[in-house]
MDTraj code that builds the backbone (N, CA, C; nanometers):
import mdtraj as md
import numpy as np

residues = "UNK UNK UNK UNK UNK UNK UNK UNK UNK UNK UNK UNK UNK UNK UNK UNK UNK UNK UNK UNK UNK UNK UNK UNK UNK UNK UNK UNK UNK UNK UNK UNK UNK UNK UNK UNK UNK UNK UNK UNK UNK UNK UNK UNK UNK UNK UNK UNK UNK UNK UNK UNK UNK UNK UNK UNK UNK UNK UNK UNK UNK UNK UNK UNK UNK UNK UNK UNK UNK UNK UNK UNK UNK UNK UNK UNK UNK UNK UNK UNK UNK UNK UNK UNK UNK UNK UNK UNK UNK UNK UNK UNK UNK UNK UNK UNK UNK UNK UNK UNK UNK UNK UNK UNK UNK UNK UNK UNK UNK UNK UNK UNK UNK UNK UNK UNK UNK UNK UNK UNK UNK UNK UNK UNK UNK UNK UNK UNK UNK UNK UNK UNK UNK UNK UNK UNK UNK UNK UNK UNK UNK UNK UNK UNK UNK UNK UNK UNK UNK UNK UNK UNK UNK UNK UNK UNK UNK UNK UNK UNK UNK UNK UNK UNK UNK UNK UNK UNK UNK UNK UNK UNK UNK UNK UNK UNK UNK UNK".split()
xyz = np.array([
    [1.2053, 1.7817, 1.4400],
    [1.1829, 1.6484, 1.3877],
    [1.3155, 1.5735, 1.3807],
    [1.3010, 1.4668, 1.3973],
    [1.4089, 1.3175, 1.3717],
    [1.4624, 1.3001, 1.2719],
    [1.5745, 1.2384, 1.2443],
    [1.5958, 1.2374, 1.0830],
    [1.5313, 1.1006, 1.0223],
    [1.4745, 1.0345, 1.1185],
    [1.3421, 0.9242, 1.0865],
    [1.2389, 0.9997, 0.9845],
    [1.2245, 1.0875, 1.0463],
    [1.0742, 1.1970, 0.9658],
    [1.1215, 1.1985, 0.8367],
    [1.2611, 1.2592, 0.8021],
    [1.3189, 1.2599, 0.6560],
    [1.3409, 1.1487, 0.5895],
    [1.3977, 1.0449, 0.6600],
    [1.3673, 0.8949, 0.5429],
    [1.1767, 0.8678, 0.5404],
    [1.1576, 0.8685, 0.6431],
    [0.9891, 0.8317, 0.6200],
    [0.9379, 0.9152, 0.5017],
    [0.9588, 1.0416, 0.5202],
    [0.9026, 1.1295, 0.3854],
    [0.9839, 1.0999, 0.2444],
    [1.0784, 1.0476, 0.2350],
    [1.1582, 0.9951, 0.1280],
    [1.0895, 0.9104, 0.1212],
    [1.0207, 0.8045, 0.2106],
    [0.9812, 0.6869, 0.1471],
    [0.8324, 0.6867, 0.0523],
    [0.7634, 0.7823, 0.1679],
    [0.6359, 0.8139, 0.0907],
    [0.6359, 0.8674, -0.0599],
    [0.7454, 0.9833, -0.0689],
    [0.7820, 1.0243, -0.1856],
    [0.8050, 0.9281, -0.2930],
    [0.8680, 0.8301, -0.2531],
    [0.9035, 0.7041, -0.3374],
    [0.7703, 0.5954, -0.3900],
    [0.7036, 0.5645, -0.2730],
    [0.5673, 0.5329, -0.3381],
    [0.4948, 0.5645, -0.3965],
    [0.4401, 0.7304, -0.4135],
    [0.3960, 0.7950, -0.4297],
    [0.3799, 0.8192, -0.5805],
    [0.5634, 0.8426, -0.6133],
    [0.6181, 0.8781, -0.7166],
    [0.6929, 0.7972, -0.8051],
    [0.7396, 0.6504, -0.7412],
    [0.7223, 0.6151, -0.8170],
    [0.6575, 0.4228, -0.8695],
    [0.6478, 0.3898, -0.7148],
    [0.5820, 0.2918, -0.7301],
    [0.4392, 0.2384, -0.7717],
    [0.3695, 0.3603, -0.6795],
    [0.2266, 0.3602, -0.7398],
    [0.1873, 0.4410, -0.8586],
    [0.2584, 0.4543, -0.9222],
    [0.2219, 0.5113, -1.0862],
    [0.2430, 0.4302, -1.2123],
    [0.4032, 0.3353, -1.1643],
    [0.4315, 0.2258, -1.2518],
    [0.3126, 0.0877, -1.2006],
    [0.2972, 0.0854, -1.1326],
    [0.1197, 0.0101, -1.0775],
    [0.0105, -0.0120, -1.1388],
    [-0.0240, 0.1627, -1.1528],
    [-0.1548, 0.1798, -1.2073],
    [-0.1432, 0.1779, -1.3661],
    [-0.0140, 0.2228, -1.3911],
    [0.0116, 0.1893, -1.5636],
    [0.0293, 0.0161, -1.5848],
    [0.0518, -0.0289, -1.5293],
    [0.0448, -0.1666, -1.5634],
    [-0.1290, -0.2552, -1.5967],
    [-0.1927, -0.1522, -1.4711],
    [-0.3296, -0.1837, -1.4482],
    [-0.3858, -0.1517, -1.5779],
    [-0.3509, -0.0332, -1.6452],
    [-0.4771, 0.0271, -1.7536],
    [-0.4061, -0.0724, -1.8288],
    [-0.2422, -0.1067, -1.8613],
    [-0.2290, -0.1936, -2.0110],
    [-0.2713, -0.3084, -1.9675],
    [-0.2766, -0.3748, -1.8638],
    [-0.3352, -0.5073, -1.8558],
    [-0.4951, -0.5022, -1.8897],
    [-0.5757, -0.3912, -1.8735],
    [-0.7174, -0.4307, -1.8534],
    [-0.7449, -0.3474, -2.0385],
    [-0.6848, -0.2500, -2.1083],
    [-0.7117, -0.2500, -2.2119],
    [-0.6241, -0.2971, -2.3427],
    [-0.5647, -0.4199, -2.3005],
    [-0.4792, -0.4989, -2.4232],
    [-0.5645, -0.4838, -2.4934],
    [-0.5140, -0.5316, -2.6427],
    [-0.6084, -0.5631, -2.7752],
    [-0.6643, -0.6974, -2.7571],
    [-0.4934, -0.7116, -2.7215],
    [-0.4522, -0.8955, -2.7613],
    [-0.5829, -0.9808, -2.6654],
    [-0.6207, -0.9438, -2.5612],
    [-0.7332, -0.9972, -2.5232],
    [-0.8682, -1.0250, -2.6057],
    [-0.8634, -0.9435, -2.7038],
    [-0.9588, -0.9383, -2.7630],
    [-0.9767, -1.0807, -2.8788],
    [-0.8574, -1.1514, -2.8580],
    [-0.8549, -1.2824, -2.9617],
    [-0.9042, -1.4191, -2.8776],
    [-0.9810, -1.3697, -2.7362],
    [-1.0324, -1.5044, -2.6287],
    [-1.1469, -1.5162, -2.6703],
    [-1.2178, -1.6069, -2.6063],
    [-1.3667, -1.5635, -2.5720],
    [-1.4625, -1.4981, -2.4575],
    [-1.5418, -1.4058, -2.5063],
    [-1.5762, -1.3167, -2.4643],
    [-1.6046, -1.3152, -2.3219],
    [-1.6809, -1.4610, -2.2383],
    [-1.7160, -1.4880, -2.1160],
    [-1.5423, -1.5243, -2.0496],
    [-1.4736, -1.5583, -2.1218],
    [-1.2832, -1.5739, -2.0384],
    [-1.2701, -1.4512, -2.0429],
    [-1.2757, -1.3648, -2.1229],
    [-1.1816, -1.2224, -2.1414],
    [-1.2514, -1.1108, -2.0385],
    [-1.4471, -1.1742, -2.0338],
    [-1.5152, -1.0669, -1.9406],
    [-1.4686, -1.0542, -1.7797],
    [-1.4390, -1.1873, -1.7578],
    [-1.4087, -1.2366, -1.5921],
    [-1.2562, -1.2018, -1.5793],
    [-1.1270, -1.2232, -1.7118],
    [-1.0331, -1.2061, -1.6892],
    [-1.0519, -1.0029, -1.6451],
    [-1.1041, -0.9223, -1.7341],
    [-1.1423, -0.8011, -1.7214],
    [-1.2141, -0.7532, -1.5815],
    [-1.3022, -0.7992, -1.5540],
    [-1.3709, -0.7849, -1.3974],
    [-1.3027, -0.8104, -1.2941],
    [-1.2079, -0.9091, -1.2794],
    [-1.1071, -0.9089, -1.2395],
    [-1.0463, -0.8252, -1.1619],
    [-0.9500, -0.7742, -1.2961],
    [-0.8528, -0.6625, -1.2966],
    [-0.8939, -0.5070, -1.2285],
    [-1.0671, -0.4938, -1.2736],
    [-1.1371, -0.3891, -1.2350],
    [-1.0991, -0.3510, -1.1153],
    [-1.1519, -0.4966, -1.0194],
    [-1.1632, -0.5044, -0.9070],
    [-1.0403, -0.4885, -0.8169],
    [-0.9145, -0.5051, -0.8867],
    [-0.7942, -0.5337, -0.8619],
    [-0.7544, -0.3537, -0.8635],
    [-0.7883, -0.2486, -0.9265],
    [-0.7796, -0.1144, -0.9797],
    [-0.8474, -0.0478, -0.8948],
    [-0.9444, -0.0994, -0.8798],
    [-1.0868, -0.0065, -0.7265],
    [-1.0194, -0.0167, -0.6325],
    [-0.9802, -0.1223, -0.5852],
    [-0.9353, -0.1753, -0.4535],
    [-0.7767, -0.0923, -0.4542],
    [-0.6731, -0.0963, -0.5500],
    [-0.5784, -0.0265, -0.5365],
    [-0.6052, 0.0757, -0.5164],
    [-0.6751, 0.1895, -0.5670],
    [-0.7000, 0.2718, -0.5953],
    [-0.7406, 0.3462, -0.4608],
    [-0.8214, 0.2591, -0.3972],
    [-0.9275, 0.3002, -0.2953],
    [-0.7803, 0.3167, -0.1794],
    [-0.7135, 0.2389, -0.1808],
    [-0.5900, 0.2161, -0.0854],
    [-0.5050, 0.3553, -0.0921],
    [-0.4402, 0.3563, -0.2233],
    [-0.3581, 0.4622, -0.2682],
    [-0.4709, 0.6317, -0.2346],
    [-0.5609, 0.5926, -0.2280],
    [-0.6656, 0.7701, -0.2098],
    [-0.6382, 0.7427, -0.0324],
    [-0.6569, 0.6280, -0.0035],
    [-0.6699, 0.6273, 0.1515],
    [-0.5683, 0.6521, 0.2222],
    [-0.4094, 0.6203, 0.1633],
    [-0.2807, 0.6676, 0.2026],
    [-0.2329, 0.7795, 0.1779],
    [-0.2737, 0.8492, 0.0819],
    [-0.2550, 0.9602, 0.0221],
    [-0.3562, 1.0839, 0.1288],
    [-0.4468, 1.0564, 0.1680],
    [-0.5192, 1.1534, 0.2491],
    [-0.5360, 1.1643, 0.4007],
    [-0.5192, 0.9933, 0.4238],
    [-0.5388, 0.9980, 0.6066],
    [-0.4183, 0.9260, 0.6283],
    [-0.3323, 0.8219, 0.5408],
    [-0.1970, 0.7710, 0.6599],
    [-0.0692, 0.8397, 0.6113],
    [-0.0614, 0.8808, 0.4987],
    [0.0610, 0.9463, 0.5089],
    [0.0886, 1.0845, 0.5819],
    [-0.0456, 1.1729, 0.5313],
    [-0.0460, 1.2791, 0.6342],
    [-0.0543, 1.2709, 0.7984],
    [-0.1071, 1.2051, 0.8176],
    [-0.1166, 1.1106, 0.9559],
    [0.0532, 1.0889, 1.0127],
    [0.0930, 1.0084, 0.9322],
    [0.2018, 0.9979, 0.9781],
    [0.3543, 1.0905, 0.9874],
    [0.3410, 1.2151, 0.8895],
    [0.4121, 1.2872, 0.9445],
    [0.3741, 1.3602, 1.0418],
    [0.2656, 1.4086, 1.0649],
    [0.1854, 1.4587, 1.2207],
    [0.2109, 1.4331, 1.3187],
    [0.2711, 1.2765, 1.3449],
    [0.3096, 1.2254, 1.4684],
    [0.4457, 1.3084, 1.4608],
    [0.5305, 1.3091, 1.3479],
    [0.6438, 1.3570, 1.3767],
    [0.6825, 1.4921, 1.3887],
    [0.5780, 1.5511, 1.3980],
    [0.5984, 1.7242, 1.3914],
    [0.4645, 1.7357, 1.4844],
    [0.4434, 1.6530, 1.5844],
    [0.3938, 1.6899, 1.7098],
    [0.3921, 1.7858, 1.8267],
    [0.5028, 1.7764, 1.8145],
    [0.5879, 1.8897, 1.9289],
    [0.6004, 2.0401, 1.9008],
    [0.6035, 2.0386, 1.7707],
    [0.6017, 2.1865, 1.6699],
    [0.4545, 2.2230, 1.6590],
    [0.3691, 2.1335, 1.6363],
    [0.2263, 2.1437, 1.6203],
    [0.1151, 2.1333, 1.6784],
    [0.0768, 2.2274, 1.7542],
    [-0.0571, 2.2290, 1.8297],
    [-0.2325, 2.2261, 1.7756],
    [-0.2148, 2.2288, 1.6443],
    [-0.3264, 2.2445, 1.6111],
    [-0.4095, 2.1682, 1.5755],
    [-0.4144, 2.0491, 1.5880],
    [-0.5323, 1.9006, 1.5914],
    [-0.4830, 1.8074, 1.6444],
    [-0.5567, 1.7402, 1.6696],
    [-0.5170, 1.6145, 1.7576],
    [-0.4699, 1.5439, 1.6838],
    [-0.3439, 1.4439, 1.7495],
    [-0.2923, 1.3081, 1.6728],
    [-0.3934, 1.2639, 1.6222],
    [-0.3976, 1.1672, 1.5045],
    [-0.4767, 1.0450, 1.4643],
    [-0.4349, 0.9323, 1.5111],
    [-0.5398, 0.8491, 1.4974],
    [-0.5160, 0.7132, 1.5614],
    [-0.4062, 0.6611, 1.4608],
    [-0.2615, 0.6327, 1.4497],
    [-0.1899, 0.5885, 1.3199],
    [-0.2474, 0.3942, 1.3165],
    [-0.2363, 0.3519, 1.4712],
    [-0.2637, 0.2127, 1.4517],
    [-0.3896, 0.1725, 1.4003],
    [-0.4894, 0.2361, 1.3923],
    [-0.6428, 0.2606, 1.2916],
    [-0.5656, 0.2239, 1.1950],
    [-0.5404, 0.3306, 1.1505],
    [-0.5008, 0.3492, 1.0266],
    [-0.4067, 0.2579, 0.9391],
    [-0.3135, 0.1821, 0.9926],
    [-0.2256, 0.1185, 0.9705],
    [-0.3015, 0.0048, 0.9760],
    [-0.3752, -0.0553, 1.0284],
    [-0.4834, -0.1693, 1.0429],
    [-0.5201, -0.1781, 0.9184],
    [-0.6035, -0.0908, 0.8970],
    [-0.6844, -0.0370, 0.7703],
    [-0.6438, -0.0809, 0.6328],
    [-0.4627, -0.0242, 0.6508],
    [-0.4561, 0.0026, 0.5188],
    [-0.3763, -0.1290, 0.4893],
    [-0.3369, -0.2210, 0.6093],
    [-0.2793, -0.3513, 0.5925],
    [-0.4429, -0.4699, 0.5722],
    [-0.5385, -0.4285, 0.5904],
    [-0.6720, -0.5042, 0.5371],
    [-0.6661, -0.4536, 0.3755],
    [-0.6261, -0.3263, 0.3655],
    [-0.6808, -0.3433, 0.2318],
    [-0.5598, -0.3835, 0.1409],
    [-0.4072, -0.4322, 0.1541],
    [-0.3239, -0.4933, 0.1042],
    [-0.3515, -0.6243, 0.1080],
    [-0.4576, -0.6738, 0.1977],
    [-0.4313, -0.7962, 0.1780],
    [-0.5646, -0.8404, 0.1350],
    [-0.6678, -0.7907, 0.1081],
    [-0.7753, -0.7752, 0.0296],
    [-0.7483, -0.7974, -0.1501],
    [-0.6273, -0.6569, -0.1362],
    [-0.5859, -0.6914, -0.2731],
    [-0.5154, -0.7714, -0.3243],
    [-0.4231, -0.8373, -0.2691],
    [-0.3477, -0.9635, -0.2702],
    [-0.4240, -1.0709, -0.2921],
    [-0.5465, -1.0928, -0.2546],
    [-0.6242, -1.2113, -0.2334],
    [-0.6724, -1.1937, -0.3756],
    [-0.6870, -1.0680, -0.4485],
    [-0.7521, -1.0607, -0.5638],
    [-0.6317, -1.0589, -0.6669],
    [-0.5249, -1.0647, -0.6067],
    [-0.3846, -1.0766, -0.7239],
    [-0.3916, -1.2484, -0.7241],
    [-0.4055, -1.2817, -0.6268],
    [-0.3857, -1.4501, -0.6267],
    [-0.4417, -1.4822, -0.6816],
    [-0.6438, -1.4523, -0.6825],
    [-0.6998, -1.5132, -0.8414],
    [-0.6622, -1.4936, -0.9364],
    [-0.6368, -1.4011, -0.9496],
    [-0.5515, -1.3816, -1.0933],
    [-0.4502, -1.4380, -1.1277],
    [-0.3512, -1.4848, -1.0931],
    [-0.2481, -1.5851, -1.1117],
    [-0.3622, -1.7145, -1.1095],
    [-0.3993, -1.7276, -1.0409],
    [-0.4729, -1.8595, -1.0526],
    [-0.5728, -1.8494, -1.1969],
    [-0.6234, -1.7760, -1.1971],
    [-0.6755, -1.7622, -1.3798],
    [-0.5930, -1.7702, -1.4326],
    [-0.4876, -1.7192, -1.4697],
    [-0.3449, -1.6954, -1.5176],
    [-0.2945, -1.8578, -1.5639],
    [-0.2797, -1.8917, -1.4631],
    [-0.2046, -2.0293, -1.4691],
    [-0.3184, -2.1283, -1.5472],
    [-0.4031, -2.0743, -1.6116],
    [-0.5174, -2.2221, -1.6506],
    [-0.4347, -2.2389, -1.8210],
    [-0.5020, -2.3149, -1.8760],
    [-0.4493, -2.3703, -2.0017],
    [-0.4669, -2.2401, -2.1232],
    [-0.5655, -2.1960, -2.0642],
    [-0.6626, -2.0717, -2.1264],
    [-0.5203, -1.9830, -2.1342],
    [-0.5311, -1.8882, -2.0226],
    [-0.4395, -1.7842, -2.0526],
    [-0.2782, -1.8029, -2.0382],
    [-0.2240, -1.9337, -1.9799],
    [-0.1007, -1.9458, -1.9795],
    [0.0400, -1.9126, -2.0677],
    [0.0055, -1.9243, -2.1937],
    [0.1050, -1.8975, -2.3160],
    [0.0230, -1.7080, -2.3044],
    [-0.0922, -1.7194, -2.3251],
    [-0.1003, -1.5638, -2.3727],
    [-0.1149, -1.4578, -2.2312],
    [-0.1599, -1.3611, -2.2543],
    [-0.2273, -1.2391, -2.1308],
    [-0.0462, -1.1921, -2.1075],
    [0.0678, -1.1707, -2.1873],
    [0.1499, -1.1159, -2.1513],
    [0.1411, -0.9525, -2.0173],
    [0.0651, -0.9133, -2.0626],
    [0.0651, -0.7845, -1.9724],
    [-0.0157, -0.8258, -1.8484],
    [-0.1332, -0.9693, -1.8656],
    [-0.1711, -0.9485, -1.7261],
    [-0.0894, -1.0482, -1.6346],
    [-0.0406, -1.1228, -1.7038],
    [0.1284, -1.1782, -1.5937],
    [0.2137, -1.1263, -1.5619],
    [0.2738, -0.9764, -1.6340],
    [0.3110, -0.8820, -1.5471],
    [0.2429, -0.8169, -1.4981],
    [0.1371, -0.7732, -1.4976],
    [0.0755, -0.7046, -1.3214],
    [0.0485, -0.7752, -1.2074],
    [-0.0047, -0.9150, -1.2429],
    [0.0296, -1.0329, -1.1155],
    [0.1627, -1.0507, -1.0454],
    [0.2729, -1.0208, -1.1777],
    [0.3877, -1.0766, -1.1032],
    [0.4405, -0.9043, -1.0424],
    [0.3900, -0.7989, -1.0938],
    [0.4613, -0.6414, -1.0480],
    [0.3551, -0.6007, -0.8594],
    [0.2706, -0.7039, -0.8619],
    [0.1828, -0.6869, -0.7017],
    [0.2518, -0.8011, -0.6796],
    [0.2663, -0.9257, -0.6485],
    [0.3569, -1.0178, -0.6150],
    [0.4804, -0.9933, -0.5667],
    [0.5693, -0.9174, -0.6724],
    [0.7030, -0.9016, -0.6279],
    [0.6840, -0.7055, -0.5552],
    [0.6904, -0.6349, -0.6662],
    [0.6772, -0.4921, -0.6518],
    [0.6232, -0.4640, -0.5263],
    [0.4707, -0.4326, -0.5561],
    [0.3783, -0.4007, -0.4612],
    [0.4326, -0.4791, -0.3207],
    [0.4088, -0.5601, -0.3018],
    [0.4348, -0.6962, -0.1806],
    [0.5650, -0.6351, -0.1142],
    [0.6655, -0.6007, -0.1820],
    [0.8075, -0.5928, -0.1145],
    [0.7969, -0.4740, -0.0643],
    [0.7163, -0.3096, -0.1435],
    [0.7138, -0.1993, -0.1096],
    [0.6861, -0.1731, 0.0058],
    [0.5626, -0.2771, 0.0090],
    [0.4671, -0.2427, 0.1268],
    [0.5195, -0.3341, 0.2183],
    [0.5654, -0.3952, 0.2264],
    [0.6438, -0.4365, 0.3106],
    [0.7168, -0.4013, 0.4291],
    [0.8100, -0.3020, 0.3059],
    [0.9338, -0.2383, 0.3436],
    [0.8427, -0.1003, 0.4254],
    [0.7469, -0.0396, 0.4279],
    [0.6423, 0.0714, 0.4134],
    [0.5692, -0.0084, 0.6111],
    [0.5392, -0.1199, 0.5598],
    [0.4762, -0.1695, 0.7410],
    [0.6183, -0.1790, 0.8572],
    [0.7336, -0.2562, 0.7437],
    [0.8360, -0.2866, 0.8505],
    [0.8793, -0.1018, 0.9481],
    [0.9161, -0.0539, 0.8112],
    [0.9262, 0.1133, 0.8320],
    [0.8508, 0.1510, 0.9827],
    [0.7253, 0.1564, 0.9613],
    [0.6316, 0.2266, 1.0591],
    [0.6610, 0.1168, 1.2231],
    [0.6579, 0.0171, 1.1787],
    [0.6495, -0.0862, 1.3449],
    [0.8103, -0.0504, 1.4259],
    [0.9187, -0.0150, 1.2903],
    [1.0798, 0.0407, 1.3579],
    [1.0497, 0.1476, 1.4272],
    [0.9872, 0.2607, 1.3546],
    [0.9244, 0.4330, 1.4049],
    [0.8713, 0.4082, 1.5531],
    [0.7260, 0.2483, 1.5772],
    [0.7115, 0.2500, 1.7120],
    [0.7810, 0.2086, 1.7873],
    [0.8926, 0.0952, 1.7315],
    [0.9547, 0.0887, 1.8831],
    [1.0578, 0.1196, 1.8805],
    [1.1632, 0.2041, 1.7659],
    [1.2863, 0.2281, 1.7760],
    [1.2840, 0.3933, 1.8070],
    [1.1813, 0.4415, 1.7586],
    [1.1985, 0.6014, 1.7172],
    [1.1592, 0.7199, 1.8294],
    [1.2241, 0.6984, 1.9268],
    [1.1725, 0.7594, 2.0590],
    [1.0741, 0.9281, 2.0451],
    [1.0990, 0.9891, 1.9651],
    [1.0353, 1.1138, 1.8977],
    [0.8844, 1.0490, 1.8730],
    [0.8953, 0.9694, 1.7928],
    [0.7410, 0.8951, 1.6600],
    [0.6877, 0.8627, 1.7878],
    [0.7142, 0.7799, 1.8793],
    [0.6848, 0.7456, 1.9311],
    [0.6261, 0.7955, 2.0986],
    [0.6991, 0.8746, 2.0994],
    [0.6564, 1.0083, 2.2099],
    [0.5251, 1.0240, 2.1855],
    [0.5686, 1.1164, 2.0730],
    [0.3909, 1.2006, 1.9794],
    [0.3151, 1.1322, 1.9884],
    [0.3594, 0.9671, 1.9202],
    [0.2022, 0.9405, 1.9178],
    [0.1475, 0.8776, 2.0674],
    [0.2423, 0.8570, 2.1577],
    [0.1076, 0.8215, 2.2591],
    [0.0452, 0.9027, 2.2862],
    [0.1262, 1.0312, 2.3175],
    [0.0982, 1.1700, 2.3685],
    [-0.0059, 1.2227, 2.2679],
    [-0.0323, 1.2037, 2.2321],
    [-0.1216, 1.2395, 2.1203],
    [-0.2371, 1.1764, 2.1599],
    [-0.2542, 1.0363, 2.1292],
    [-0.3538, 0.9300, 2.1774],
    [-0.3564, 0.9633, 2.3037],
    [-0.3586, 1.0308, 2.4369],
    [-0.3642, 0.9910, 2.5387],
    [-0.3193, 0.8957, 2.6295],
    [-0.1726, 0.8441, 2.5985],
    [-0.1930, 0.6874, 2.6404],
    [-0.0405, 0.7347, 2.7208],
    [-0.0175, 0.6598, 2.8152],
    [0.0791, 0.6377, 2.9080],
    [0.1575, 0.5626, 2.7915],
    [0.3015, 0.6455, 2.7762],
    [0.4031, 0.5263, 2.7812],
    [0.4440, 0.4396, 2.8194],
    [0.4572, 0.2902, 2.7727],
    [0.4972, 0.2054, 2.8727],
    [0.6423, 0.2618, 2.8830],
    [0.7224, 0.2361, 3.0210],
    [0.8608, 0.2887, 3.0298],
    [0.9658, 0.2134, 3.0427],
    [0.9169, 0.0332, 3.0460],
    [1.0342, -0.0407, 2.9835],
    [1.0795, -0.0717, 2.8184],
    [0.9703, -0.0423, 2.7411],
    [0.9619, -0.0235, 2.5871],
    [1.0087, 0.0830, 2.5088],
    [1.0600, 0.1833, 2.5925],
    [1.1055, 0.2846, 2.5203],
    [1.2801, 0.2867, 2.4847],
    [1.2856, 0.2987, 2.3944],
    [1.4290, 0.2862, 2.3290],
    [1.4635, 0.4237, 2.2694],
    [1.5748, 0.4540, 2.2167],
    [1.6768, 0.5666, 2.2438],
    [1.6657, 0.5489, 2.0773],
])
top = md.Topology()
chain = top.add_chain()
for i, resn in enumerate(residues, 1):
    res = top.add_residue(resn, chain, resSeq=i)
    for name in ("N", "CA", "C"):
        top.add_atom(name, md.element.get_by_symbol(name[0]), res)
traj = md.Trajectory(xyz[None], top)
């Protein structure tokens, strides 16, 4: 393996451990404040359903990276060592899991947009930091997490071996870089 494979697994490690945990703790104090409990009940139910939806959807992402793209993606890189299943499709997968970032984003944006009404503006301290910790946090991770993988295809001549070779697919042979 590349020493690509070792920052990539550093990085996963890093999400893993510690981005998506400070995440989901933000999620439970935002969705079981007290202090919510001083709104009214039809603002506080939708501000709550919300957030739910905002927790499934993470959630569903983080089980989905955790089982088919991160393992996935060191596979490509220990290709050559490993004969025993076929590559996965990583660009599936990477499709996938960039629909469901931006699925959830779309559901962080209502929330700032609830956020910002007259209603919750002075109050919902904890749920303006989980809008603003997927905004800034989340947003930059994953970011840094897509930019990562698109360098692996066209910089990482190894990552990039495996996975055509894997997929079946002809290298193109003016695209390949050193």
């Amino acid at each position: 393996m590349c020493k690509h494979a070792d920052q990539t697994a550093e990085f996963i490690q890093h999400l893993l451990e510690n981005v998506y945990p400070c995440l989901d703790l933000k999620i439970h104090n935002a969705i079981s404040c007290t202090y919510l409990n001083e709104y009214q009940q039809h603002q506080r139910e939708h501000l709550i359903d919300l957030m739910h939806v905002i927790r499934n959807d993470f959630n569903a992402l983080v089980s989905c990276e955790q089982k088919l793209v991160f393992p996935s993606v060191m596979k490509v890189f220990g290709a050559k060592t490993s004969s025993e299943a076929p590559i996965p499709n990583l660009i599936d997968l990477m499709q996938l899991t960039r629909s469901k970032e931006h699925k959830i984003m779309g559901h962080v944006q209502q929330l700032v947009t609830l956020l910002d009404t007259n209603t919750w503006k002075q109050g919902a301290i904890k749920q303006h930091d989980l809008a603003e910790s997927f905004t800034n946090s989340f947003l930059k991770e994953k970011n840094r997490w897509n930019k990562m993988i698109d360098d692996r295809l066209t910089a990482c001549s190894c990552f990039r071996a495996n996975l055509f070779k894997g997929l079946g697919i002809q290298q193109p042979m003016n695209n390949q870089k050193n």
